[in-house]
NUFI-296675 format. One record per atom (N, C-alpha, C): residue in one letter; z, x, y. Coordinates in steps of 0.2 Angstrom, whole numbers, plus 5000, padded with zeros to 4 digits. Example, Ala and Ser with C-alpha at 12.3 -4.5 7.8 and 13.67 -1.06 7.14 Angstrom:
<nodes>
A503950664972A503950624978A503950664984S503550644989S503650684995S503950645000
</nodes>
This chain:
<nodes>
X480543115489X480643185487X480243225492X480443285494X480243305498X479743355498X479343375501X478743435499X479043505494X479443525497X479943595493X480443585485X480443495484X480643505479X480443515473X479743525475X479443565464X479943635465X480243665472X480343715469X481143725468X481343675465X481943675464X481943665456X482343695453X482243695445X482643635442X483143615446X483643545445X483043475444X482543495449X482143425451X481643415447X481543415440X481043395438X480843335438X480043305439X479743245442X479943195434X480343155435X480343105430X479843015429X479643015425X479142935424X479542905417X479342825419X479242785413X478742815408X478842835403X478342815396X478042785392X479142765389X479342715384X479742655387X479442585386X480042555388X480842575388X481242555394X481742605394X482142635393X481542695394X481842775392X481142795397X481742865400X481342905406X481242955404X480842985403X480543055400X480443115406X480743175406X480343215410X479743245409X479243245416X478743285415X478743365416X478843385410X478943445412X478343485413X477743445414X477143505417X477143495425X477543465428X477443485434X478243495437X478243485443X478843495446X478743585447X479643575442X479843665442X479443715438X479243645432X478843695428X478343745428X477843715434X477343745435X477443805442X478243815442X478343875448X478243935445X478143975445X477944035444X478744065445X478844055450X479544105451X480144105448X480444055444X480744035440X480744035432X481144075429X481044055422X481143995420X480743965415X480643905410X480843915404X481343875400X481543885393X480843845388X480643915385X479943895381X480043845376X480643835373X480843795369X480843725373X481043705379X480743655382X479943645382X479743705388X479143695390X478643715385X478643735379X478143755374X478043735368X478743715366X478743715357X478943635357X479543635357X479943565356X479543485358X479643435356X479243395359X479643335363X479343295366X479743255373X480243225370X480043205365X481043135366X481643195366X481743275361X482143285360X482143325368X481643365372X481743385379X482043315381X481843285383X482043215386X482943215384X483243205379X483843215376X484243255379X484243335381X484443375384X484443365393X484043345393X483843345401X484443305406X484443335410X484843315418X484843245419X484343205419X484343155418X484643105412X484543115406X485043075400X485643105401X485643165403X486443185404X486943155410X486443135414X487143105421X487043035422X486243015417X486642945419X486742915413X486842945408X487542945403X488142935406X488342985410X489042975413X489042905419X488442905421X488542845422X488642775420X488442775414X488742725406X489242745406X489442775406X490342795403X490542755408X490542765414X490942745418X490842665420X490142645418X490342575417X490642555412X490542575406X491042555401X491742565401X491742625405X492642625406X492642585410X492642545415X492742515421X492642445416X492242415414X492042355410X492742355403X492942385402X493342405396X494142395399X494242435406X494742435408X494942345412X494242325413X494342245417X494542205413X494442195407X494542185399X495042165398X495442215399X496242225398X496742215403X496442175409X496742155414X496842185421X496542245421X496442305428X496142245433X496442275438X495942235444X495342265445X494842235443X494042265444X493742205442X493242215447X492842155448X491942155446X491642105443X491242105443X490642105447X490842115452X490242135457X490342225458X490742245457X490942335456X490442365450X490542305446X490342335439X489542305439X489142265441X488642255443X488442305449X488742315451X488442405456X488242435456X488942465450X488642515447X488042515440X487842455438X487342445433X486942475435X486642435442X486042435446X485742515447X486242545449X486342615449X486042675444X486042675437X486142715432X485642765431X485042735436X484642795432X484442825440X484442795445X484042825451X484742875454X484742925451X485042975452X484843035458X485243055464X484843095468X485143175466X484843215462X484943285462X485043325468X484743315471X484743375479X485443355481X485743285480X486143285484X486643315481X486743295472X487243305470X487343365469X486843415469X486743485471X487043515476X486943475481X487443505487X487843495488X488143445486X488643415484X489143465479X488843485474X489443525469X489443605471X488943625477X488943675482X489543665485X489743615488X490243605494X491043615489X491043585482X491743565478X491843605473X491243625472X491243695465X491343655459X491343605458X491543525453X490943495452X490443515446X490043455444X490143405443X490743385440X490843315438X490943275446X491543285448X491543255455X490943245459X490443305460X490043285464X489643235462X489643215455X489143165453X489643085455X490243115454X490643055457X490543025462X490543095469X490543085475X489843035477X489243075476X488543035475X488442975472X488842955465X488742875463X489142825466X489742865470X490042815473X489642805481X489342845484X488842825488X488442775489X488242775483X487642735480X488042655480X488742665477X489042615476X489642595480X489742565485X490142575489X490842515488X490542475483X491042415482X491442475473X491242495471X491542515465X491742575465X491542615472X491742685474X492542695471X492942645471X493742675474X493842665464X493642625461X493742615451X493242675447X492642705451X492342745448X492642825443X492742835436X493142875434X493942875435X493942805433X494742785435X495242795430X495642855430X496042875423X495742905422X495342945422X494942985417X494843065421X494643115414X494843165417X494043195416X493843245418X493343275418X492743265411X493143285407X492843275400X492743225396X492943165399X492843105396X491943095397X491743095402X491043105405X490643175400X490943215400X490643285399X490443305391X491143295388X491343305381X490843215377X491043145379X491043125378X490043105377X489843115383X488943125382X488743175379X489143235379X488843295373X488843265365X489343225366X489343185357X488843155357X488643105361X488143055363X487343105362X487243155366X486743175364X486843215358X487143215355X487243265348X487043235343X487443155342X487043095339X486343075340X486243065345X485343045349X484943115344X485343155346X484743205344X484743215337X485143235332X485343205326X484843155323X484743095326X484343025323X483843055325X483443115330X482843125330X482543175326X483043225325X483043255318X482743235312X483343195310X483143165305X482643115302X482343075311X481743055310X481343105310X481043155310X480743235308X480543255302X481143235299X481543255295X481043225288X481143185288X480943125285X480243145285X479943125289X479143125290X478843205286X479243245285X479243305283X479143295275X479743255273X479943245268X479543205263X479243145268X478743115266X478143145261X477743205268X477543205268X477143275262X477743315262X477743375258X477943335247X478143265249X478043245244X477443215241X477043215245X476243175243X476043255240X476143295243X475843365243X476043405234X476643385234X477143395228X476743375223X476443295223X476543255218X475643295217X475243285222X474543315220X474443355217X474943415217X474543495215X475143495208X475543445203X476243435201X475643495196X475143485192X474943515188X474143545188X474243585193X474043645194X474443705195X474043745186X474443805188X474343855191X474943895192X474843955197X475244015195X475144065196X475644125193X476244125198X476744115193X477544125198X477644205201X477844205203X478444295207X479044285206X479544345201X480244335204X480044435206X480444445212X480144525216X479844525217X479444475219X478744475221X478244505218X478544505208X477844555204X477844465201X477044495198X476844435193X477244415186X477644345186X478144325182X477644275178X478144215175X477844145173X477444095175X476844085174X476644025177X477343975178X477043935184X477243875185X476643835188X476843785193X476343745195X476343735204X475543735208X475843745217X476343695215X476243625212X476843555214X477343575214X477443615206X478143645207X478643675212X477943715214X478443765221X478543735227X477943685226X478143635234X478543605234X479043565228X479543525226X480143575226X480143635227X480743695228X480843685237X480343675238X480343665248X480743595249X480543575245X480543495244X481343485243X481443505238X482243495237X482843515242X482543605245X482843615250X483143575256X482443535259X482443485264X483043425262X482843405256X483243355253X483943365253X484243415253X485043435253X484943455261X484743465266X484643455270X485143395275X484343335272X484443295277X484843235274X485543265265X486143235265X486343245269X486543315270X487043335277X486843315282X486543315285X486243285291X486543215291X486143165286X486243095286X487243095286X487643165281X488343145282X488643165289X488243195293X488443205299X488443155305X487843125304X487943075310X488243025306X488343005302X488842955298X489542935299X489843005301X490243035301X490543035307X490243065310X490343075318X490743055323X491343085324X491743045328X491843055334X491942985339X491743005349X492743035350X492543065355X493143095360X493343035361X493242975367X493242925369X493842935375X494342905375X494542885382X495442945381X495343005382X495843035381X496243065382X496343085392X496643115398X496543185398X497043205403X496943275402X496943345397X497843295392X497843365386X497943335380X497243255383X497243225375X497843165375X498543155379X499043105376X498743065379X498243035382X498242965387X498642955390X499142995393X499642945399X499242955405X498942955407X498542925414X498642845412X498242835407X498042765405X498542745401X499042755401X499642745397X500142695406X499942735412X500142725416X499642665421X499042685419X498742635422X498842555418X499142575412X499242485408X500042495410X500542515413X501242515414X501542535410X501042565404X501942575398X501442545393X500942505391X500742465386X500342515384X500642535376X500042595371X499842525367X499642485368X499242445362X498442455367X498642425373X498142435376X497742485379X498042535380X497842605378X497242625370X497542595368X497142595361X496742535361X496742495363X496242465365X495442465369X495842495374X495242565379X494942575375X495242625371X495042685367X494342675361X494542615358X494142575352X493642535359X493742515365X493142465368X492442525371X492942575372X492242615374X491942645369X492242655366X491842685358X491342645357X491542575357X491142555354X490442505357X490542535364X490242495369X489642565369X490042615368X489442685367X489142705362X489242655356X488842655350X489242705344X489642685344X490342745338X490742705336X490842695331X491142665325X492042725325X491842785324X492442825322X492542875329X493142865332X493442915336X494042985331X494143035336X494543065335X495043065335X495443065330X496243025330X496443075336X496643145336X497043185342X496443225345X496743255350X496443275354X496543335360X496243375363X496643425367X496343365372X496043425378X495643395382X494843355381X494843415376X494043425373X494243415366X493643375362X493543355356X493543425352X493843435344X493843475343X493243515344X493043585345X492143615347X491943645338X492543615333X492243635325X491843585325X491843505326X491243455328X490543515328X490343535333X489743585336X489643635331X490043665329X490143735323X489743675316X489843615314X489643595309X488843565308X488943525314X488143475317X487543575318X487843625320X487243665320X487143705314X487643705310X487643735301X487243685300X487143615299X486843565297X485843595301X486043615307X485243615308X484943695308X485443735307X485343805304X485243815296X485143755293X485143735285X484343705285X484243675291X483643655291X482943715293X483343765297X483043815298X483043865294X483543875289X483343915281X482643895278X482643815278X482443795271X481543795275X481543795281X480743785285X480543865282X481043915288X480944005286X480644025278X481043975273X481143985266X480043975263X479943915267X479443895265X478843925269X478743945275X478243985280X478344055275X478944065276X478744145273X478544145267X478444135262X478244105255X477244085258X477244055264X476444045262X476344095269X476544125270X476444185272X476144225269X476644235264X476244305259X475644255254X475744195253X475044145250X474444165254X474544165260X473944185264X473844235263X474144305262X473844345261X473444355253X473644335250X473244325242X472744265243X472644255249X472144195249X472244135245X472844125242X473044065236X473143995243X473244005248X473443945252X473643955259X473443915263X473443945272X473843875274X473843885280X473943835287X473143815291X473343755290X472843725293X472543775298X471843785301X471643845305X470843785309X471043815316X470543765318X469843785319X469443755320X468943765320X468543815325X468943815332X468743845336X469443915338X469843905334X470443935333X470144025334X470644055338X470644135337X471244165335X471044195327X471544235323X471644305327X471344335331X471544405333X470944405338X471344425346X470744465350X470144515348X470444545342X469944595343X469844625336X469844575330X469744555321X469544485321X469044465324X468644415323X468644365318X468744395311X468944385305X469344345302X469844375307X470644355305X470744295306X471444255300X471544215300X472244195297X472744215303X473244225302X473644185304X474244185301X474644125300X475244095306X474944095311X475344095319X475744035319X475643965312X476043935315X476743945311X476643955305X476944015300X477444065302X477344095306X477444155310X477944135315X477744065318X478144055322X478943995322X478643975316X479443945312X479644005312X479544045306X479944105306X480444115312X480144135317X480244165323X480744115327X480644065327X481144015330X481943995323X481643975319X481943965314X482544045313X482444095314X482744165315X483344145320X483144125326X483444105331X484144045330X483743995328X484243955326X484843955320X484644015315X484944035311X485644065313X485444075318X485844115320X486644105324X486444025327X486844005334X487343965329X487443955323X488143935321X488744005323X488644045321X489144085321X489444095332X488944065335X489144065343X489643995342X489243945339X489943895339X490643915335X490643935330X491343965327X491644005331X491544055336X491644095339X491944055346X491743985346X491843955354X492543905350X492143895344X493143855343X493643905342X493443955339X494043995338X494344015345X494144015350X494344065355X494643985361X494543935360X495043885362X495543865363X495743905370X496643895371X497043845368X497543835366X497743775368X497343695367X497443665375X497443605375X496743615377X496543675380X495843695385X495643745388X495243775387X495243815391X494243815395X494043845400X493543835401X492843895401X492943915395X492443975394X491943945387X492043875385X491643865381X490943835386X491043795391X490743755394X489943785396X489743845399X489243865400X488843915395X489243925387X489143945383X488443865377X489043815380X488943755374X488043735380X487943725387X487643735389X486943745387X487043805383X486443845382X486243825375X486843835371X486743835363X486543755358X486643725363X486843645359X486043635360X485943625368X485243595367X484743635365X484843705365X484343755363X484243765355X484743725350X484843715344X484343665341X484543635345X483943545342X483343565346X483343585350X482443595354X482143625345X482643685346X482343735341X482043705335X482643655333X482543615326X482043585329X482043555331X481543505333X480743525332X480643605337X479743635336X479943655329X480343685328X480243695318X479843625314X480343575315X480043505311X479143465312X479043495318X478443485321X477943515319X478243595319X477643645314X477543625308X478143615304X478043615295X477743555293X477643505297X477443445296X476843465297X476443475302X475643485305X475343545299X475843585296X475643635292X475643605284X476143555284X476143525275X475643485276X475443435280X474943395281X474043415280X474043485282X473343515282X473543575278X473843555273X473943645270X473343625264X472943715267X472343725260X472543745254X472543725250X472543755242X471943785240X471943835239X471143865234X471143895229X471043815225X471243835218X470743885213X470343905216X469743955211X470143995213X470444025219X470644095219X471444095216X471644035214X472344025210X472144045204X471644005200X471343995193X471344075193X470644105196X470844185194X471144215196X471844215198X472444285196X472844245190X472544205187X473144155183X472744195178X472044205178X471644225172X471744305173X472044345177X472044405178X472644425173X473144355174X473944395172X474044365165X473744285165X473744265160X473844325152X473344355150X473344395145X473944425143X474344455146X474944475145X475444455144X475344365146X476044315145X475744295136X475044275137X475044265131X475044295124X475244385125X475244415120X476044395113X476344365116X476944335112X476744295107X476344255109X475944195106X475544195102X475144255102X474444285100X475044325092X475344355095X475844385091X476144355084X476544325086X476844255082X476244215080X475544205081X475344155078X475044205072X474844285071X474744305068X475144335062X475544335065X476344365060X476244285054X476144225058X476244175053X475544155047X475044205048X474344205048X474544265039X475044305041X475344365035X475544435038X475244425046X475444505046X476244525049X475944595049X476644625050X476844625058X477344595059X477644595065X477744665069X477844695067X478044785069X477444815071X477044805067X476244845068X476044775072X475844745073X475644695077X475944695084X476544715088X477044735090X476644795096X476844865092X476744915092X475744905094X475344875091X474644865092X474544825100X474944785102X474744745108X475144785114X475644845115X476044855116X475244935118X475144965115X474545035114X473944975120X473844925119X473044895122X473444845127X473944825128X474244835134X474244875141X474444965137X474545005143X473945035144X473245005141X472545045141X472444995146X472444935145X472144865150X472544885155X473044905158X473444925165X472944985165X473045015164X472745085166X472045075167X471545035164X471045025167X471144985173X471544935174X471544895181X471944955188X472344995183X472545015191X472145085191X471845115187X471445165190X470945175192X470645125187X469945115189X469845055192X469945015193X470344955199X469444895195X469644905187X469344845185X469544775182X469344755179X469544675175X470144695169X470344645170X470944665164X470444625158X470444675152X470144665149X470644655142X471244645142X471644645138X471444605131X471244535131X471044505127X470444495123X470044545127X469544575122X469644635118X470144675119X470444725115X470744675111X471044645110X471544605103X470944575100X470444535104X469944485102X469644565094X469444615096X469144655092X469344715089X470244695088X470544735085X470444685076X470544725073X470544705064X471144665061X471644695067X472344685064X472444615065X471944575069X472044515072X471644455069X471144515066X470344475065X470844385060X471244375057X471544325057X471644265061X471644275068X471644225071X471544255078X470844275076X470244295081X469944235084X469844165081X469544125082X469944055088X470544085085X471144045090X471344085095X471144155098X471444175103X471344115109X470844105113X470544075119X470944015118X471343995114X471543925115X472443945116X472543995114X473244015115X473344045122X472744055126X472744075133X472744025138X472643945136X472643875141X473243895146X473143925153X473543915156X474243845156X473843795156X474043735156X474743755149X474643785143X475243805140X475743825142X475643865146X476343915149X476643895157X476643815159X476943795164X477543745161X477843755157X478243725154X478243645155X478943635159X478943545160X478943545167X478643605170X478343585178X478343525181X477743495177X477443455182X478143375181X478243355175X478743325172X479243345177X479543395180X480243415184X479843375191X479243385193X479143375201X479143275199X479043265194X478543195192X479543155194X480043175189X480543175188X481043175196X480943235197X481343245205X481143205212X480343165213X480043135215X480543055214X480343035208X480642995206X481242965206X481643015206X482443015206X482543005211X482643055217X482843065222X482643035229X481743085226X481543065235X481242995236X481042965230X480642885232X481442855235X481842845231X482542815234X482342815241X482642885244X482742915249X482042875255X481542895253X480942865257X480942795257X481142755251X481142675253X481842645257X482242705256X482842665260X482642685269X482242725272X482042725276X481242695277X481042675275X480442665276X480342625283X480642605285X480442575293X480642625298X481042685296X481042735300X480442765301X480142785294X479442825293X478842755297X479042715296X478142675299X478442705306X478942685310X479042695316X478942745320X479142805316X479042885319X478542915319X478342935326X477942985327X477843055326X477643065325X477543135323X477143175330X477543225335X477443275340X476643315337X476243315342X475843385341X476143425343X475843495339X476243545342X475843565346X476043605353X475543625360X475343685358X475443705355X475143795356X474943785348
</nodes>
């Protein structure tokens, strides 16, 4: 490599890691030029395998595997192509030279050929079989799918660990209650389990869809220029069995079970419109849960882990704000957003092709999964260290409580002899006296000592305090997280469970 190349933004320095698998390092090279912008989603948020997945490097020497597949597929079925061609190109697949192929698609105005031009270089016995039959998109359309899946498994591995883990959290706090909001004013108890199991279930519809997506998922695979196969129709002389045979050996040489019965040039782009609703679904249900301990933060009911040496604010030393919180949101917004870019890219597809989707898909595809990807990162780092502080749950639960329990206190004295109407009318007067003291004179709700010391009650004065057990008024809470845990997600976690010992979990960098 030459001294000038960090300042190429094509040239990122790539290493070993993982056995084989090449990672970019993205702290040096381009990264660290100044002159150039960097996609923060790369360089900031997202973590290495799914940057890895997107990158110049999994992308072209994918096309390199295609084209051994095709070439191994096509010798199969009788093509003159020789095993020392196809051994050539093996050899080949990862040592990839960018600068060249860069100048190379300077001189053709054709990425793909230039990548041609260059691996035939490299390869000089398999040069004249390289992308034989095949039209541009076979390589281009066909590794978009490949990383669409790759990426997907890594989601999902995310996904999981999420899921796991937001379950252990569910099952702790199933019966601890806490005053519910619907308008965000004080409603019915329920339980934190309960509302962490509402997180919980979101992810869980979630990562059906998810899991029917790559299940699902069907390759381009071997398809010519508007979809009929006669190139390959012409390179077997007239034989469509072997055509279809092509068709079914690189699928499945490329890890795909289901191709796409018909086809333009390019794989239907409603494939893309659905795999990003599935990850824009993932990005509701994180948004759904950051914003909800957003405003927890502010009532001091529950935070995000906060570090020790951590700065809430340059200049409120105090502060203790919710930046990882803040910043799902904030990404999570984004991704929301990028399904409507893909409906807009299938709708607008000529015919058999046209090429106005290609530097759109570009941007959106990989910048979709990065995106999911630092989302999944956050909400795990945030469910695993999330504080609950249950004294300051317990006292607004004792602030509101009073007035849930005036029904109770009600009915238990109406069955004690009294009149329901005056008793009614009595709780209804010492009600708006206990508001009125908490919002003007900004003190204790005192409600329950007004009833405690009214006459009309003195009948089951002695049982008021036992009719106010918080624990009364969260219905079958904990029984619903105990239930939904049970049902659903141990299933779900034991049929993967070699996924979860296996996967890592990214730190987040910021």
């Amino acid at each position: 490599m030459d001294k000038n190349s960090k300042n190429k933004v094509h040239l990122c320095i790539v290493k070993k890691s993982l056995p084989g698998k090449v990672h970019l390092n993205f702290t040096q090279g381009a990264a660290v030029n100044k002159n150039f912008y960097q996609n923060p989603l790369a360089g900031r948020y997202a973590g290495k395998d799914m940057s890895y997945n997107w990158s110049p490097q999994k992308k072209h020497s994918t096309w390199r595997r295609l084209w051994v597949a095709l070439a191994k597929s096509e010798q199969e079925l009788g093509l003159n192509i020789t095993d020392v061609q196809i051994n050539e190109m093996e050899k080949h697949l990862e040592d990839i030279d960018f600068e060249e192929t860069a100048a190379k698609e300077k001189e053709l105005r054709h990425d793909v050929m230039s990548h041609v031009h260059v691996f035939g270089g490299q390869c000089p016995k398999a040069k004249p079989i390289i992308h034989l039959g095949a039209t541009s998109c076979f390589v281009t359309d066909n590794t978009e799918q490949i990383q669409l899946k790759d990426g997907m498994e890594l989601i999902k591995k995310k996904l999981l660990k999420v899921i796991s883990r937001l379950s252990e959290r569910a099952e702790e706090f199933a019966y601890i209650p806490t005053l519910g909001f619907t308008h965000y004013q004080p409603a019915q108890l329920t339980t934190v389990g309960k509302r962490l199991s509402l997180y919980l279930q979101d992810l869980y519809f979630d990562f059906l869809k998810l899991e029917k997506e790559i299940e699902e998922m069907p390759f381009r695979g071997v398809k010519g220029t508007t979809g009929t196969q006669a190139s390959f129709l012409s390179l077997f002389e007239g034989d469509a069995e072997k055509v279809k045979r092509l068709n079914e050996k690189v699928a499945e040489k490329m890890g795909f079970e289901k191709l796409v019965a018909v086809s333009g040039q390019t794989y239907t782009r409603k494939i893309d419109y659905y795999i990003l609703s599935c990850l824009s679904g993932i990005g509701q249900s994180a948004y759904k849960f950051a914003g909800d301990l957003r405003l927890l933060s502010n009532l001091r009911e529950a935070e995000e882990p906060f570090g020790t040496s951590q700065i809430g604010s340059s200049a409120m030393a105090y502060k203790r704000n919710p930046m990882r919180s803040e910043r799902i949101c904030s990404l999570a917004r984004y991704l929301i957003s990028l399904p409507d870019n893909c409906a807009n890219t299938h709708a607008n597809q000529w015919f058999e092709r046209t090429l106005d989707d290609s530097a759109n898909r570009r941007i959106v595809l990989p910048e979709s999964f990065l995106a999911a990807d630092a989302i999944l990162s956050l909400m795990y780092n945030i469910v695993d260290g999330l504080k609950i502080w249950e004294k300051v749950i317990e006292s607004r639960v004792k602030a509101e409580i009073p007035f849930m329990a005036t029904e109770n206190i009600m009915m238990r004295a109406v069955k004690k002899g009294g009149d329901r109407q005056a008793l009614h009318e009595t709780i209804r007067k010492h009600s708006m006296d206990a508001v009125t003291r908490i919002k003007k004179e900004g003190k204790a709700n005192d409600l329950i000592f007004r009833i405690k010391n009214d006459p009309l009650f003195d009948s089951v004065k002695n049982e008021i305090d036992g009719l106010i057990n918080p624990e009364e008024f969260i219905g079958c809470a904990p029984e619903q997280v105990k239930d939904f845990l049970k049902n659903d997600i141990l299933p779900l976690l034991e049929k993967y469970h070699k996924v979860l010992k296996e996967t890592e979990t990214d730190e987040i960098k910021v």
